[in-house]
TORVEXZA-363697 format. One record per residue (C-alpha): residue number from 0; y, z, x; residue in three letters. Coordinates in steps of 0.05 Angstrom, whole numbers, plus 5000, padded with zeros to 4 digits. Layout:
N
 seq    y    z    x type
 NUM    Y    Z    X  Ala
...
//
This chain:
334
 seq    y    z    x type
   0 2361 5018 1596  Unk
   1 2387 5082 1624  Unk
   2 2385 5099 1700  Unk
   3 2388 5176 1721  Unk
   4 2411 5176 1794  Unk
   5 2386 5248 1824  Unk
   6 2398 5266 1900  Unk
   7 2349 5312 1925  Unk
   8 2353 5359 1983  Unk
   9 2292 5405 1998  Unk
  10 2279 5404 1920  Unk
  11 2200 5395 1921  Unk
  12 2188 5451 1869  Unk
  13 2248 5431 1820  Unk
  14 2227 5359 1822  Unk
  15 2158 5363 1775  Unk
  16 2194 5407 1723  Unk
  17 2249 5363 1717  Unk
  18 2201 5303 1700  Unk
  19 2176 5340 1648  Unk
  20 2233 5359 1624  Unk
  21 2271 5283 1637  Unk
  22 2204 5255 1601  Unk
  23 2208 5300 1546  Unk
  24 2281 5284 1518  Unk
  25 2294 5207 1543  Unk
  26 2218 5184 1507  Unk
  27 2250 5215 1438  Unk
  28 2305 5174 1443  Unk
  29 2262 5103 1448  Unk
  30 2297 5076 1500  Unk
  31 2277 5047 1556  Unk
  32 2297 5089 1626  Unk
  33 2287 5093 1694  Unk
  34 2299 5150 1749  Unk
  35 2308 5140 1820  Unk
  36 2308 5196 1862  Unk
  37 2339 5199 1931  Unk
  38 2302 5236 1980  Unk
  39 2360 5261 2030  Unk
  40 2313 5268 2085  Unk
  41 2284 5337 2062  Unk
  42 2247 5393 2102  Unk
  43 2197 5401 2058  Unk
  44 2152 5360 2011  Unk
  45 2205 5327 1976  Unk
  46 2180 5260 1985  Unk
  47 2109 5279 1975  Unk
  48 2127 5308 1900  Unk
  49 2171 5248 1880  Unk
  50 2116 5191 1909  Unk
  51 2059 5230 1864  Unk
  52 2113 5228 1803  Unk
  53 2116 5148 1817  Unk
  54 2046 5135 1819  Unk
  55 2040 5164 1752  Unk
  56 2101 5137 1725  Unk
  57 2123 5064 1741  Unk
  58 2193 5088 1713  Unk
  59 2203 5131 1776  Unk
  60 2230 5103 1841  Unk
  61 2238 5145 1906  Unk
  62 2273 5125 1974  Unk
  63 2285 5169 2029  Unk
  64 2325 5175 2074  Unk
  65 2323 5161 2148  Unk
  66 2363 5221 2166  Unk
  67 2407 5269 2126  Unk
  68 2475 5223 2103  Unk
  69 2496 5274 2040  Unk
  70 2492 5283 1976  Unk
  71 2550 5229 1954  Unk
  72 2518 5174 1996  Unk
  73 2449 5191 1965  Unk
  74 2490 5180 1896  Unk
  75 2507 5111 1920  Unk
  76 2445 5091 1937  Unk
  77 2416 5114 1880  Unk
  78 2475 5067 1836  Unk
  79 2461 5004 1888  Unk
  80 2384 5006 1854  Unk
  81 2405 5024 1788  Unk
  82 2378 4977 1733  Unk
  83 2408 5007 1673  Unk
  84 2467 4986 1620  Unk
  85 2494 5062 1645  Unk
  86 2468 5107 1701  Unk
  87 2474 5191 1696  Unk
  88 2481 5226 1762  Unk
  89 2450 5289 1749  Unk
  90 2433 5352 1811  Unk
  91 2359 5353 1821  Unk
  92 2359 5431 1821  Unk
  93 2370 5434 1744  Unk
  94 2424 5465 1746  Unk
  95 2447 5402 1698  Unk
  96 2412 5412 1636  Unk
  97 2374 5338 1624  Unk
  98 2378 5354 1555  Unk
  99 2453 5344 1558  Unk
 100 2442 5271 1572  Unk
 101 2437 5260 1496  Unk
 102 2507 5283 1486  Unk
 103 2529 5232 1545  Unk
 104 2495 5173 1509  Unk
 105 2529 5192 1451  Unk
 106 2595 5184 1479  Unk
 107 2591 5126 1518  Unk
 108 2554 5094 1448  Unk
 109 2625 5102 1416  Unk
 110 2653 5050 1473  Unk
 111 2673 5096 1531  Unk
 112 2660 5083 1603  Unk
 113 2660 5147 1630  Unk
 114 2633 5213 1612  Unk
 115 2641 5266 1648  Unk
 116 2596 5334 1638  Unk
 117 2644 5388 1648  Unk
 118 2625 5459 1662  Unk
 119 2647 5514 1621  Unk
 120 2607 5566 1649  Unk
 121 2563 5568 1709  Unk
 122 2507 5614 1715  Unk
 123 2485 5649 1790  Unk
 124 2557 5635 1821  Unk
 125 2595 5691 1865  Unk
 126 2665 5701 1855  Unk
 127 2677 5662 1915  Unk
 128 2643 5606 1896  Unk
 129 2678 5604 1836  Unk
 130 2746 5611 1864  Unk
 131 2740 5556 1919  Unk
 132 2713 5505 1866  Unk
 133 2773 5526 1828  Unk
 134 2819 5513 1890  Unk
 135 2788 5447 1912  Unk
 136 2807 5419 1835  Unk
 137 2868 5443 1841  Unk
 138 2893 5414 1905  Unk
 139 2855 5344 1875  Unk
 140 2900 5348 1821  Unk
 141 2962 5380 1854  Unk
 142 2961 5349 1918  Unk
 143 2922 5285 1908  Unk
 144 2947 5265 1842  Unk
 145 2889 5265 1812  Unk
 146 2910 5297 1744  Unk
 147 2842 5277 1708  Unk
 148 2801 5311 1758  Unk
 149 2768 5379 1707  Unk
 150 2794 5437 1717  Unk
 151 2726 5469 1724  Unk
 152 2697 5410 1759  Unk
 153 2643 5364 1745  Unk
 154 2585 5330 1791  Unk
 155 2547 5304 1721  Unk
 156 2570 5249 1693  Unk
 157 2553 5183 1654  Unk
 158 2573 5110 1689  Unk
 159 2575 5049 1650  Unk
 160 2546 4987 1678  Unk
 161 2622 4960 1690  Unk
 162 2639 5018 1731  Unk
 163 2576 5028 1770  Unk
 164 2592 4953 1785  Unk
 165 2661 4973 1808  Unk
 166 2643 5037 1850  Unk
 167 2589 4999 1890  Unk
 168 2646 4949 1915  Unk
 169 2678 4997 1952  Unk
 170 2652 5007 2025  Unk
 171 2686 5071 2042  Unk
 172 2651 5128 2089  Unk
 173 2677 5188 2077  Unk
 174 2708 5183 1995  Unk
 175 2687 5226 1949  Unk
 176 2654 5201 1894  Unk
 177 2672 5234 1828  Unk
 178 2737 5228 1856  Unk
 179 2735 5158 1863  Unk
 180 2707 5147 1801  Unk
 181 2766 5192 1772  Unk
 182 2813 5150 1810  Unk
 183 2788 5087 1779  Unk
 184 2812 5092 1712  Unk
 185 2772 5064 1657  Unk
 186 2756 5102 1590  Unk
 187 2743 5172 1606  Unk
 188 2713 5229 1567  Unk
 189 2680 5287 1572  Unk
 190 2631 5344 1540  Unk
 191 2623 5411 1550  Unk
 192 2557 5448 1584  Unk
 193 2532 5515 1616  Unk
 194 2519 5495 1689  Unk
 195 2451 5539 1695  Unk
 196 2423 5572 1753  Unk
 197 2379 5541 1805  Unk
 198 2307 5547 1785  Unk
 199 2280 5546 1856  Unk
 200 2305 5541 1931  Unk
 201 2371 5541 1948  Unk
 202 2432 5502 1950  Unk
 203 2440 5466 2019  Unk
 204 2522 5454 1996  Unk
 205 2541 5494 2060  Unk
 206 2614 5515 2079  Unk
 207 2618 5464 2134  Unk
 208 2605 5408 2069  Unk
 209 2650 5435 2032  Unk
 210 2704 5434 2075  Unk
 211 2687 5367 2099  Unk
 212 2692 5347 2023  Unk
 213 2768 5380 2024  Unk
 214 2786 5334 2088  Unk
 215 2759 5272 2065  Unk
 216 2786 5281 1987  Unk
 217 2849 5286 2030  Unk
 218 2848 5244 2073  Unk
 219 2825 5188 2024  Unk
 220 2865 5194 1967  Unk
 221 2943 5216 1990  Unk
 222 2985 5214 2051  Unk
 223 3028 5278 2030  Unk
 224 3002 5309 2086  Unk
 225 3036 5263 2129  Unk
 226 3095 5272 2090  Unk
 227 3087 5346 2111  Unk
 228 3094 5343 2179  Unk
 229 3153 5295 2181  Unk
 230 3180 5354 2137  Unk
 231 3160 5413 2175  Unk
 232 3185 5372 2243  Unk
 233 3248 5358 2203  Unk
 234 3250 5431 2184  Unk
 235 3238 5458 2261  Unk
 236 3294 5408 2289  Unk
 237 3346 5445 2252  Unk
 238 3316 5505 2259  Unk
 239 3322 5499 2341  Unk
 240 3392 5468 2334  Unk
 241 3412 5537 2303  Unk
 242 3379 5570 2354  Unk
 243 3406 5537 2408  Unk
 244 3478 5544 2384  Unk
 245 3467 5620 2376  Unk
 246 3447 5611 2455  Unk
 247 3501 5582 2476  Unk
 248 3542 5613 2431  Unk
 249 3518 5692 2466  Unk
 250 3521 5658 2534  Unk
 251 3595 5643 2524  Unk
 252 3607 5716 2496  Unk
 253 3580 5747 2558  Unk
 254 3513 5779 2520  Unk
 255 3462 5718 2542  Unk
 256 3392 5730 2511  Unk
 257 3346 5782 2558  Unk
 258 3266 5769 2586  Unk
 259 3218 5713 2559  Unk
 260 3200 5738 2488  Unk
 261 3242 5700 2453  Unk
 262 3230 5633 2493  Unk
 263 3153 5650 2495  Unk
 264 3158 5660 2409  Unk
 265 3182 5589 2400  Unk
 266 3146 5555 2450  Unk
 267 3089 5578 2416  Unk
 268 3118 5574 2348  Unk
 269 3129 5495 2364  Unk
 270 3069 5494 2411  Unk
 271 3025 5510 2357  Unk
 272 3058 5470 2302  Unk
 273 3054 5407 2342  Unk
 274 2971 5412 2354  Unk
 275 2963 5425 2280  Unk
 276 3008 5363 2263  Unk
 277 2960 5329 2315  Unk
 278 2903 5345 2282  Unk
 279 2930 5324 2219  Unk
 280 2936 5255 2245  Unk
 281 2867 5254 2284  Unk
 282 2842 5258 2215  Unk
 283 2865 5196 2188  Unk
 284 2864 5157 2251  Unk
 285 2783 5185 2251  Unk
 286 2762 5157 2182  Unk
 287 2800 5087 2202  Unk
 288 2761 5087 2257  Unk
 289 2698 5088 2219  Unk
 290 2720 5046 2165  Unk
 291 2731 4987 2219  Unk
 292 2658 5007 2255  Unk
 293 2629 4985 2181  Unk
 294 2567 5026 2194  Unk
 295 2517 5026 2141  Unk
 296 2531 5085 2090  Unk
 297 2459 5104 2096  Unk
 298 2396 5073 2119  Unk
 299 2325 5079 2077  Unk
 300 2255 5097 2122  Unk
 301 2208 5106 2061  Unk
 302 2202 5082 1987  Unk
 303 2161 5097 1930  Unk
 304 2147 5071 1864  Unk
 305 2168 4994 1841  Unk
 306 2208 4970 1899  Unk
 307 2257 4914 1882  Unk
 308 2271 4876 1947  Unk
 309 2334 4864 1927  Unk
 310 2390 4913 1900  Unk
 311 2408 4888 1831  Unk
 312 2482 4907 1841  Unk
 313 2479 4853 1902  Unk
 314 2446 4795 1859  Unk
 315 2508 4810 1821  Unk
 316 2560 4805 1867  Unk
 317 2537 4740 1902  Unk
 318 2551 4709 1832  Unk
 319 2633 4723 1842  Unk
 320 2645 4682 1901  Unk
 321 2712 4718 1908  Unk
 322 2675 4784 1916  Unk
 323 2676 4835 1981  Unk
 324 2637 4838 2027  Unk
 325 2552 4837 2008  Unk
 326 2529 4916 1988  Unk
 327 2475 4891 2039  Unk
 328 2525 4891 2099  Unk
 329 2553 4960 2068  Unk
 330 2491 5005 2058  Unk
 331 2443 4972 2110  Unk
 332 2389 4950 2053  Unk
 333 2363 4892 2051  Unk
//
């Protein structure tokens, strides 16, 4: 069985003309699938579309959302209910071809884990758009050591069962997902697609998200920004000891330094340097904060479609009695 995993934000238009579309290439293939869609507690008729594609095809499953937790958590939930031997996280706007899928299978048939769908162009993208995504992979691979993170990026991508398994073990809040799953290891692969424009709406991957994202791929995957400030503080000691002998040094000579400017510079200089280094550390001390709350990761109001009671991913866990703690505790289902 195949799963495809779809969060869905405001996507009540795009969500009928990706059935068709879904239908139309996983029914050649003779498999069996299934696709669960994730309503992330749209503004519109989200819900209402996705129930009507249920009730006239058992294969579909909807939940939604009690409030708006994000895409990535939508993408968990979405892998908690997932029945199938792999699971494709696809966007819900088509902007991810579904006819791509058939490449994916055909990758992970040949014994690989992951597969990631990696953009080579992207269609309907500003410059700046372009050039932040480009950043953002850069400092994941630069900064965070992820050196398997695409260049280009990727938010489609094929799980095996094993690692859907292993990505719904781990409890974190504010992780990023692909990057997790980057992080992970396993077999890894990837094919080539043109990320297409939206076909209606439009994105709700605001600034303030995207940023967000940058903090908590951070924040969750290295400490060199730690490392920074103990460097920078490092740097600024000497820096005033130098200063301070050149002080001294005029006082002695009988040309002492004249007004405030030069005092007010460095007490702003340091003043300034210090509440940024603060900040720093209010973000990690913030995510350990949550991490110890252990609030859900999202909580369900509605479903749709053939509700299992239980999340098979759970059933599975309870069957290693050395495993974490129940997906139950972590997401809030149960």
């Amino acid at each position: 069985m195949i799963s495809v995993v779809t969060p869905a934000y405001n996507e009540a238009r795009n969500l009928p003309v990706m059935y068709e579309r879904l239908r139309a290439i996983l029914d050649s293939t003779g498999v069996d699938w299934e696709w669960i869609i994730i309503d992330d507690s749209s503004s519109d008729d989200t819900f209402t579309a996705a129930e009507t594609i249920a009730v006239l095809d058992h294969r579909a499953r909807v939940f939604r959302f009690s409030r708006n937790f994000g895409s990535h958590a939508a993408t968990i939930c979405g892998l908690d209910h997932a029945r199938g031997d792999c699971a494709v996280v696809m966007a819900s706007d088509l902007q991810d071809p579904p006819e791509v899928i058939m490449a994916l299978l055909a990758r992970w048939r040949e014994g690989v884990h992951i597969v990631w769908a990696v953009r080579s162009q992207r269609e309907g993208e500003s410059r700046s758009t372009l050039a932040l995504s480009r950043l953002y992979h850069w400092i994941m691979r630069k900064v965070a050591g992820l050196k398997d993170v695409p260049a280009t990026g990727s938010d489609f991508v094929l799980l095996d069962r094993r690692v859907i398994d292993a990505v719904c073990r781990f409890p974190e809040q504010n992780a990023s997902l692909f990057a997790l799953v980057t992080w992970m290891g396993f077999r890894q692969t990837s094919v080539a697609y043109e990320k297409q424009a939206r076909l209606h709406g439009r994105s709700g991957w605001t600034l303030s998200k995207k940023i967000k994202l940058v903090v908590d791929s951070l924040t969750s995957f290295t400490y060199q920004p730690v490392r920074w400030m103990s460097l920078i503080g490092l740097i600024v000691s000497i820096l005033g000891v130098i200063y301070a002998i050149a002080v001294v040094s005029n006082a002695l000579l009988g040309s002492p330094p004249e007004g405030w400017t030069s005092l007010m510079v460095v007490v702003l200089f340091l003043g300034g340097g210090q509440m940024f280094m603060l900040g720093v550390l209010g973000e990690y001390i913030w995510r350990g904060l949550e991490e110890a709350r252990r609030r859900p990761r999202y909580l369900i109001e509605r479903v749709a479609g053939e509700w299992v009671t239980e999340p098979p991913v759970v059933s599975r866990l309870k069957q290693h009695s050395a495993a974490p703690t129940s997906v139950v505790e972590a997401t809030g289902v149960s």
